[in-house]
C-alpha positions, 0 to 999 in steps of 0.5 A, spaced: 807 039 425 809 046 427 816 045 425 814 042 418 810 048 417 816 053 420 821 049 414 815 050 409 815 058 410 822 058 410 823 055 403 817 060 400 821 065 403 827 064 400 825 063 393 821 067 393 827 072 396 831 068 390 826 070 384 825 077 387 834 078 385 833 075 378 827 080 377 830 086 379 838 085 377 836 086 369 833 092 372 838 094 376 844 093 371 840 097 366 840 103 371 847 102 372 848 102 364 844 108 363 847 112 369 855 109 367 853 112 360 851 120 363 857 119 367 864 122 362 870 118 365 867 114 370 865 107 366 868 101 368 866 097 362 867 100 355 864 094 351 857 094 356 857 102 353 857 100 346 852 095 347 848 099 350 849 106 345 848 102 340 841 100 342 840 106 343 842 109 337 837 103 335 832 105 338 833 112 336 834 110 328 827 107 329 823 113 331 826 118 325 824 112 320 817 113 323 817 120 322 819 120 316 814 114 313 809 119 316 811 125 313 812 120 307 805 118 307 803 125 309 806 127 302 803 122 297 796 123 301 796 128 306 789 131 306 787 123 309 786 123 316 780 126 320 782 133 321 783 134 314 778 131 311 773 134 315 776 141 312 774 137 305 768 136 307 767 143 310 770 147 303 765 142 299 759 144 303 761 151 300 760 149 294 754 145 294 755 139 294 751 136 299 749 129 302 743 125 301 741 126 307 742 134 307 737 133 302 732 129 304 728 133 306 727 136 301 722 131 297 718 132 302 716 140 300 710 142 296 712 143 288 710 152 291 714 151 297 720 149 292 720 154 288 719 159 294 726 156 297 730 157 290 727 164 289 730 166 296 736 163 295 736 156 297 741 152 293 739 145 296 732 147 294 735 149 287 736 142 286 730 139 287 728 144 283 731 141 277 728 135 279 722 136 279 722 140 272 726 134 269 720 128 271 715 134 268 719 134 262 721 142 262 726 143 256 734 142 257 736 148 256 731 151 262 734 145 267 741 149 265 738 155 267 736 152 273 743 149 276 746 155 273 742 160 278 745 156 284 752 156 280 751 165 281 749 163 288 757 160 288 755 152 288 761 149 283 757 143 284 751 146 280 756 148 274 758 140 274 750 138 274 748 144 269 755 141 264 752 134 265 745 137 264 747 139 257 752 134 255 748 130 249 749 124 244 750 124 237 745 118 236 739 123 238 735 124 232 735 131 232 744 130 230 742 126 224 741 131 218 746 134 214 748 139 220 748 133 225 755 133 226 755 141 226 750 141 232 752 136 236 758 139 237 756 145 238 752 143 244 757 139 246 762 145 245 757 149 250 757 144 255 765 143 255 764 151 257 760 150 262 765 145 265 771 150 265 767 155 269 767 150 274 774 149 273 776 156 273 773 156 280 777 152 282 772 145 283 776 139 279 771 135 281 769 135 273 775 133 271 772 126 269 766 129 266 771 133 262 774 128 260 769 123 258 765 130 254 772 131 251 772 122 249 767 124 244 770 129 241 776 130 236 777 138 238 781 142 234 786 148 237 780 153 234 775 149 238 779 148 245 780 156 245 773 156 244 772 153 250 776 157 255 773 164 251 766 162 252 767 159 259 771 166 261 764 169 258 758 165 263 763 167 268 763 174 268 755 173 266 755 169 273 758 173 277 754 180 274 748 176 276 751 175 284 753 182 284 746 184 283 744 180 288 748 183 294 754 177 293 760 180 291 765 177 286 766 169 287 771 167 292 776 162 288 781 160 293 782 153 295 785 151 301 792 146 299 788 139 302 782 141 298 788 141 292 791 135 295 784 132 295 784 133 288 790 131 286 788 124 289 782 123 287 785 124 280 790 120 280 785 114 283 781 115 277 787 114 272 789 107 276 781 105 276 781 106 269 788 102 267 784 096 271 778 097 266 
């Protein structure tokens, strides 16, 4: 009995002696190749060192064609990872764009305690400032105002709001007369102005709203001059009033993610539409 167990640990030992040798010879022979491929003139075996230059020149191809698929991908959508999006996000908050939650708890406010926050300087408090006056029925023109007070504060969301605010359609009653026709472009033309504040700011997030206003329209050269002069107008009208208030001239720099941002939320747009 004893001697059965001696010839049974003899064979464990030995296979597991011959397992260890299978293991470890691929190993040992891929050392010796590296090792024959850093030593100059001391190669044995020239074909076993093409193979293995080829692999590594393989290996080497696939690590450039990575690094170039992400710079690729950084070309087309570079503002996509997280460290960029967060400077989208940082750049928009600077232009009162703000989230629902930002906002929140601004429903909860008294309608005095509201118009306090806005007369202080407080864009969120601006915005739900012209909402409470849109649900009392308060006149467009006095809504406009409202975002335009924000805008002088340096939000370019505010100039997309008031644009929005003073955007009409020619169904309205008032646009039915003689002069109907003559009116609503007019009120439209003052709009698309509005709007070209914001884009001379730099915020190219009215760019659909732009196009949607200019859908309705057949502009003339005249018409389109108009826009720019009138637009270039309520900006210095803007900025004569945040002077005023001890803010200095308007800052209209845009960082190149925010550009590259932009850029992809434009060409998302047109390939949304085509699908329409």
């Amino acid at each position: 009995m004893q001697n059965l167990k001696i010839i049974v640990f003899t064979i464990v030992v030995v296979i597991g002696a011959f397992a260890s040798y299978l293991w470890l010879k691929p190993q040992s022979e891929t050392t010796e190749t590296t090792e024959n491929l850093g030593a100059t003139g001391t190669n044995q075996n020239p074909e076993k060192e093409n193979l293995s230059r080829e692999i590594i020149d393989d290996q080497e191809k696939l690590k450039a064609d990575r690094i170039e698929a992400e710079k690729l991908a950084n070309s087309v959508n570079p503002w996509n990872s997280p460290a960029n999006f967060e400077e989208v996000k940082k750049w928009k908050e600077s232009r009162g764009y703000y989230s629902a939650a930002d906002l929140e708890i601004y429903k909860n406010y008294s309608a005095d305690t509201i118009e306090q926050l806005a007369k202080g300087g407080d864009i969120k408090a601006i915005y739900q400032l012209a909402r409470l006056k849109v649900a009392e029925g308060a006149s467009k023109e006095d809504i406009v105002n409202i975002y335009l007070e924000a805008a002088a504060l340096g939000s370019s969301q505010a100039l997309g709001l008031a644009g929005m605010m003073a955007t009409t359609e020619p169904s309205f009653s008032r646009f039915q007369g003689e002069d109907g026709e003559q009116l609503y472009k007019k009120e439209m033309l003052e709009a698309l102005s509005i709007y070209q504040v914001a884009l001379i700011r730099g915020d190219r997030e009215v760019l659909e709203q732009v196009n949607q206003a200019r859908s309705k329209l057949e502009l003339t050269p005249e018409e389109d001059e108009y826009i720019k002069t009138r637009g270039a107008e309520i900006y210095s009208e803007l900025e004569e009033k945040r002077k005023s208030l001890g803010l200095g001239p308007f800052d209209n720099s845009v960082p190149q993610i925010v550009k590259n941002y932009h850029d992809e939320a434009v060409t998302g747009f047109k390939r949304f539409m085509k699908t329409q």
